[in-house]
One Martini backbone bead per residue (centre of mass of N, CA, C, O) as a GRO file, in nm:
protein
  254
    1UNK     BB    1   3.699   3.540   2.396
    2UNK     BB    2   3.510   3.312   2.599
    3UNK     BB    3   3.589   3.392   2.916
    4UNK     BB    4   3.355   3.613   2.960
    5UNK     BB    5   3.171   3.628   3.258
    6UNK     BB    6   2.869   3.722   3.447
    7UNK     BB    7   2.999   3.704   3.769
    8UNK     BB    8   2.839   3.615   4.096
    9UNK     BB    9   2.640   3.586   4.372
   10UNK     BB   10   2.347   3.305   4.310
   11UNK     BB   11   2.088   3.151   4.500
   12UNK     BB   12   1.820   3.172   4.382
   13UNK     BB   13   1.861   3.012   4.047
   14UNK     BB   14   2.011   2.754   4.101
   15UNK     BB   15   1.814   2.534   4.129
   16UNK     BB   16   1.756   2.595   3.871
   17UNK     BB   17   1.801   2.592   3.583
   18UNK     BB   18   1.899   2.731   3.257
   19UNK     BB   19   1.811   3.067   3.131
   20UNK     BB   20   1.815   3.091   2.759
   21UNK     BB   21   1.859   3.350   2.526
   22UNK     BB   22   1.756   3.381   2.184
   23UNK     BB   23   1.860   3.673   1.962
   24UNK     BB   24   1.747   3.810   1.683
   25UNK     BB   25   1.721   3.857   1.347
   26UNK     BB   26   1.590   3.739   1.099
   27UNK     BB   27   1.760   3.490   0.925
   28UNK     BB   28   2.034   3.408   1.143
   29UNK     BB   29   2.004   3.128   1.302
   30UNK     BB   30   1.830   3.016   1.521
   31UNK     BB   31   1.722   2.775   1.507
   32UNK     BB   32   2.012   2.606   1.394
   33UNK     BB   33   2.147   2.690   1.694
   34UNK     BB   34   1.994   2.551   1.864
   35UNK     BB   35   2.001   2.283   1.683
   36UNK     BB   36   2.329   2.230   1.773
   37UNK     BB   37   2.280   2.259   2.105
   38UNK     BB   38   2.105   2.005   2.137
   39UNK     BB   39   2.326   1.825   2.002
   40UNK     BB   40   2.557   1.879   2.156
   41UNK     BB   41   2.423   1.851   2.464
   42UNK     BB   42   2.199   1.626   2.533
   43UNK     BB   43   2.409   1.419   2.676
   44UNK     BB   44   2.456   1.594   2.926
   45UNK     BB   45   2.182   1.758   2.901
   46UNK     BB   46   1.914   1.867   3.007
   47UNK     BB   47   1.669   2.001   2.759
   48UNK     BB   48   1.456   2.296   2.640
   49UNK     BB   49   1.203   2.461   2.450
   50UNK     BB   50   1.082   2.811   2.349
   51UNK     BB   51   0.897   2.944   2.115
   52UNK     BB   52   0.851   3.210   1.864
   53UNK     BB   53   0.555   3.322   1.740
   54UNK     BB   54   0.313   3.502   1.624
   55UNK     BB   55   0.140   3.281   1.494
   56UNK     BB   56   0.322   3.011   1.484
   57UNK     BB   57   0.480   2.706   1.517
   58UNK     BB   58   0.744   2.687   1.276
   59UNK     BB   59   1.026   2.629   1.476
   60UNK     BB   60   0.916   2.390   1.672
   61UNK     BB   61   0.890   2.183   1.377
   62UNK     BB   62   1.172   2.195   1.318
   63UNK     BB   63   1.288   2.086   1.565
   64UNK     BB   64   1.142   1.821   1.581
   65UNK     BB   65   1.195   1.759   1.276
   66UNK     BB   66   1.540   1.778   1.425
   67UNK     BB   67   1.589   1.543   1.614
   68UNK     BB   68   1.730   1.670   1.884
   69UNK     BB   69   1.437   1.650   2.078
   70UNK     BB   70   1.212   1.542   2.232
   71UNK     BB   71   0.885   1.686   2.133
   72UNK     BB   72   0.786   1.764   2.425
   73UNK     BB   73   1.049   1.952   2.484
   74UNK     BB   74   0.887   2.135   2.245
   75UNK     BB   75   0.755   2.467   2.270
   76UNK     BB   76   0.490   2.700   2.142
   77UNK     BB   77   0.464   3.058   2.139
   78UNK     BB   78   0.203   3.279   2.063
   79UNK     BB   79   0.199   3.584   2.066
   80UNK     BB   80   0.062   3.846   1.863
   81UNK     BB   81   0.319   4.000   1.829
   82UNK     BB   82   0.604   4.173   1.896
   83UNK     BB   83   0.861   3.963   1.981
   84UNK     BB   84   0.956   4.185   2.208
   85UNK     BB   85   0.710   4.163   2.400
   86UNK     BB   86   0.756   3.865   2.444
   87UNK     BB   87   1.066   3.916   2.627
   88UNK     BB   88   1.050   4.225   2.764
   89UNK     BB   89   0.719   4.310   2.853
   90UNK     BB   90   0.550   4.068   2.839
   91UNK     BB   91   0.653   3.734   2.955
   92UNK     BB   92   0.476   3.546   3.052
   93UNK     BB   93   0.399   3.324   2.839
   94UNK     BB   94   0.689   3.254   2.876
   95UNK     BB   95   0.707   3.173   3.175
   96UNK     BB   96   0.501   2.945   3.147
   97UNK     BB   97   0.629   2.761   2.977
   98UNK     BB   98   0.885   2.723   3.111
   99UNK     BB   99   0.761   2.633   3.422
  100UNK     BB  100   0.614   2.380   3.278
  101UNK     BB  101   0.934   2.251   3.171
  102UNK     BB  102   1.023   2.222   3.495
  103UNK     BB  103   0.816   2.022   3.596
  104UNK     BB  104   0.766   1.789   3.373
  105UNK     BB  105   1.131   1.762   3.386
  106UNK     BB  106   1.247   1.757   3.637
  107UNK     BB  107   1.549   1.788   3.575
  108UNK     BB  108   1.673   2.086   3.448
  109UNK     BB  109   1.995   2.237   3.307
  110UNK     BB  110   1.825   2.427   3.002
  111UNK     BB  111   1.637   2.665   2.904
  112UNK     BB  112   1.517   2.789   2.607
  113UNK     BB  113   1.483   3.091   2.426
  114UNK     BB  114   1.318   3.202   2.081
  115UNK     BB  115   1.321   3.502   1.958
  116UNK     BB  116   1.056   3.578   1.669
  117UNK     BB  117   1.216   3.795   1.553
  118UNK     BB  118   1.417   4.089   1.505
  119UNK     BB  119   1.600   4.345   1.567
  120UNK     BB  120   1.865   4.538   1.697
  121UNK     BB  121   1.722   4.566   1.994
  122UNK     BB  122   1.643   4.297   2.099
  123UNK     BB  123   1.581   4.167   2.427
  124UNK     BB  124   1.601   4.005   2.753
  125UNK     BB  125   1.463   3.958   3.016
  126UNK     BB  126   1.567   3.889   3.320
  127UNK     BB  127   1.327   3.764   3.405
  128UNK     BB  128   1.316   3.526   3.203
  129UNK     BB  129   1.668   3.532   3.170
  130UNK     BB  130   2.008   3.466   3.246
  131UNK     BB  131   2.090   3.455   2.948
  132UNK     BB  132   2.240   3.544   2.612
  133UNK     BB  133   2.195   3.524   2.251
  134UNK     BB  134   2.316   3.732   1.979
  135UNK     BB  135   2.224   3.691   1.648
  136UNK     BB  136   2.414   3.742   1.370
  137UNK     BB  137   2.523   3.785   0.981
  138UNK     BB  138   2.636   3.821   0.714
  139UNK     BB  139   2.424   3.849   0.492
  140UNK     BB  140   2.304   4.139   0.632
  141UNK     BB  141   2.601   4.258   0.669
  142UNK     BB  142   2.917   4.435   0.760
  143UNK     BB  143   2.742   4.650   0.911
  144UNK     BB  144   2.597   4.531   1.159
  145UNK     BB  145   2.819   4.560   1.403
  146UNK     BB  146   2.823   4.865   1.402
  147UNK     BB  147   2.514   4.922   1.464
  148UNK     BB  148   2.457   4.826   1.700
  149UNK     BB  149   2.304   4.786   2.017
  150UNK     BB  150   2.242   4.579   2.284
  151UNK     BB  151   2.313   4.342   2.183
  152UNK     BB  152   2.575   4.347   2.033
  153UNK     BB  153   2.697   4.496   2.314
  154UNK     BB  154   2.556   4.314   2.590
  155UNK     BB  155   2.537   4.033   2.530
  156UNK     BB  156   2.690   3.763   2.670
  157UNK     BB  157   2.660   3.653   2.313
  158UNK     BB  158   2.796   3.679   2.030
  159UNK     BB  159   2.732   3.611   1.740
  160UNK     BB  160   2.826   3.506   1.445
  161UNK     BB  161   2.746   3.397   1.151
  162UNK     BB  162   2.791   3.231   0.868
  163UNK     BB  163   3.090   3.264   0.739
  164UNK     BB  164   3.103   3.061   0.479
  165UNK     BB  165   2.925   3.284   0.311
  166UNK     BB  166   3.134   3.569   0.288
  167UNK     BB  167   3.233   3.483  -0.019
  168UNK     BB  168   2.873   3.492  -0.147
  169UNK     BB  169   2.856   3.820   0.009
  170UNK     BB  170   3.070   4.047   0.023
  171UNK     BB  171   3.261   3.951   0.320
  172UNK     BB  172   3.454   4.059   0.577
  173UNK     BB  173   3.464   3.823   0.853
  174UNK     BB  174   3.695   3.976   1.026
  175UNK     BB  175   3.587   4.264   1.030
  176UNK     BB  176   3.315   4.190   1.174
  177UNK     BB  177   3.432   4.098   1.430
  178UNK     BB  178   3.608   4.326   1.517
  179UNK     BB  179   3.366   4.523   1.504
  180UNK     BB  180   3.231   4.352   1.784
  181UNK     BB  181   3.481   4.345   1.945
  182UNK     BB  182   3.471   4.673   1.955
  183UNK     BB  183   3.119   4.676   2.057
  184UNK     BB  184   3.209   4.492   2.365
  185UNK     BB  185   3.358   4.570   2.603
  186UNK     BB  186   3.504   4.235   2.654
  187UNK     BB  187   3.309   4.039   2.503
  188UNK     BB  188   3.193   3.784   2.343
  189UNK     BB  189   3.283   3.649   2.050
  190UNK     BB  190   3.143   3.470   1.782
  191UNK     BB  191   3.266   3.256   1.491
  192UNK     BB  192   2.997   3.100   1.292
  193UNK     BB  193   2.973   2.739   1.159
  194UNK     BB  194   2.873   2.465   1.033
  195UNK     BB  195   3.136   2.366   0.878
  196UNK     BB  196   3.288   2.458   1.153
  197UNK     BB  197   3.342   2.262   1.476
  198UNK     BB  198   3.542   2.440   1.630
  199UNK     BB  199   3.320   2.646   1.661
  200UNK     BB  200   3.130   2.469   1.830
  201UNK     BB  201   3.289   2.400   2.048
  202UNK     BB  202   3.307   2.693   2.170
  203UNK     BB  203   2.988   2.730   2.203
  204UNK     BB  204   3.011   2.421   2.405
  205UNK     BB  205   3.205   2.559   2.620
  206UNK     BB  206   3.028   2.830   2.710
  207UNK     BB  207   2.801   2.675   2.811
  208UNK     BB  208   2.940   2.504   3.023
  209UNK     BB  209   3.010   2.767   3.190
  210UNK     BB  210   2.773   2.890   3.240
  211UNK     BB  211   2.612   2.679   3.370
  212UNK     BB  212   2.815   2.640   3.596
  213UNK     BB  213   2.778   2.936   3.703
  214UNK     BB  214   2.474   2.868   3.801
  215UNK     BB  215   2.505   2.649   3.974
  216UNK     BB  216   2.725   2.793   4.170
  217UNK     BB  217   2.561   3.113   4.219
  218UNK     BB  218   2.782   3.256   3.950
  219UNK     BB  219   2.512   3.391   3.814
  220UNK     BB  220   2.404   3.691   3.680
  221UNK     BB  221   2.186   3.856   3.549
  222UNK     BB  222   2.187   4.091   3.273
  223UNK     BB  223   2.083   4.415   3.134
  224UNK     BB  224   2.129   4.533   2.830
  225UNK     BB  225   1.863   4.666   2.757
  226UNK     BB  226   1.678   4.885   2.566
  227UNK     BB  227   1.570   5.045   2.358
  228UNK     BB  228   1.666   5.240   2.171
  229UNK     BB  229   1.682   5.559   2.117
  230UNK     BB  230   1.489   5.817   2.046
  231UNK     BB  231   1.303   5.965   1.788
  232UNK     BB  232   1.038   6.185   1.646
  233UNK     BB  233   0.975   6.423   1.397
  234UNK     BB  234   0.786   6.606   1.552
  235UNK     BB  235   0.981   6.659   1.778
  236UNK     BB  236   1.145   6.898   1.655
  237UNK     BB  237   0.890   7.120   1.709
  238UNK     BB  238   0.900   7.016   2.032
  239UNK     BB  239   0.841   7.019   2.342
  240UNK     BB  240   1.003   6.720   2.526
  241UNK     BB  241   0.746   6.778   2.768
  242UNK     BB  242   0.520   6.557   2.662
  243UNK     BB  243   0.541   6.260   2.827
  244UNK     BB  244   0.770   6.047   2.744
  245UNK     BB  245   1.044   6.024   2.947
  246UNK     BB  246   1.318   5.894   2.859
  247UNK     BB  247   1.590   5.987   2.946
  248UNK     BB  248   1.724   6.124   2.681
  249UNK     BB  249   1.909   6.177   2.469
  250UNK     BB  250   1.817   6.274   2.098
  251UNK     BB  251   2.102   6.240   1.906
  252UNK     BB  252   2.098   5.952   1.906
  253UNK     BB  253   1.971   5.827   1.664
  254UNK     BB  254   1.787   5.578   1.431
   0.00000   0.00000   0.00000
């Protein structure tokens, strides 16, 4: 399930470490999940981590108190805007954040980039990110994977999260993961537990797979897309021409 990788030939990115974009919404476990990657994988690969939040350094502060690495290689980003803006709208103060810890630390392996947890549209500029893992978790309901969006349809990894907490919150994660694999056409779907290593050992082997084909030169970024269309309810009595621009039927509305 986790042997879909999105490669071709490109050695323009080779050169420098892998960045990897972590988003997902609020409390689905990215910071957790982060803190996972830097303990199962910092003996192998050096790596550094940059969190979002709008007011506060509070991801970052968790992280370094989670001695999962040094804590000069974790940085804090105030985007001071929704989440999404600073990830795929305007990365610049994301970019310059990872490119100042790959000059600092060079070389690194991998720079994370955590986004300061957004809605179901949330996705990472390729400008940022060379992949993404997209976090939903059981907690949040078993119809998250159904109601689509861009990360879980089209990010690089879905993760489902906490699923030993699903019989604590009445899902059912067999049919949830389902769910998911049938909205993502063949891309990998990852079902994540902190109490079973097993699935850790999966995602620090597909983490493995992803460097290595960033390092040969064989791994693109992809753009899962914007977020969803939509309509406005104005919009129902006026005509669409009215400099919107959306380039999209509004039938499916969100």
């Amino acid at each position: 399930m986790l042997d879909n990788l999105n490669t071709t030939t490109d050695t323009a990115t080779a050169a420098r470490g892998l960045r990897l974009g972590v988003a997902g919404p609020v409390g689905t476990g990215k910071s957790t999940l982060i803190a996972t990657i830097c303990r199962e994988l910092a003996s192998e690969f050096e790596i550094a981590v940059v969190t979002n939040d709008i007011y506060t350094d509070e991801d970052a502060r968790l992280l370094r108190a989670a001695n999962v690495l040094p804590i000069e290689r974790i940085v804090a980003v105030e985007t001071g805007a929704c989440p999404h803006t600073a990830i795929r709208d305007d990365v610049t103060p994301n970019l310059i954040a990872v490119e100042d810890l790959e000059r600092e630390f060079h070389p690194l392996d991998m720079v994370i980039v955590e986004s300061g947890g957004d809605n179901l549209t949330a996705t990472f500029s390729p400008a940022l990110v060379d992949a993404q893992i997209f976090c939903i978790d059981v907690a949040g309901g078993g119809d998250v994977a159904r109601k689509g969006g861009p990360g879980i349809e089209r990010a690089d990894l879905l993760v489902v999260n906490k699923i030993d907490l699903a019989p604590y919150v009445d899902v059912d994660a067999v049919q949830m993961v389902a769910d998911a694999t049938a909205a993502r056409d063949g891309l990998p779907v990852l079902a994540l537990s902190q109490k079973d290593h097993a699935t850790i050992d999966q995602l620090s082997a597909w983490l493995r797979k992803v460097i290595a084909a960033h390092r040969a030169g064989n791994h693109v970024p992809q753009d899962p897309g914007p977020m969803a269309p939509h309509f406005h309810a104005d919009e129902e009595d006026h005509d669409h021409d009215h400099g919107h621009g959306h380039g999209h039927s509004h039938s499916h509305a969100h």
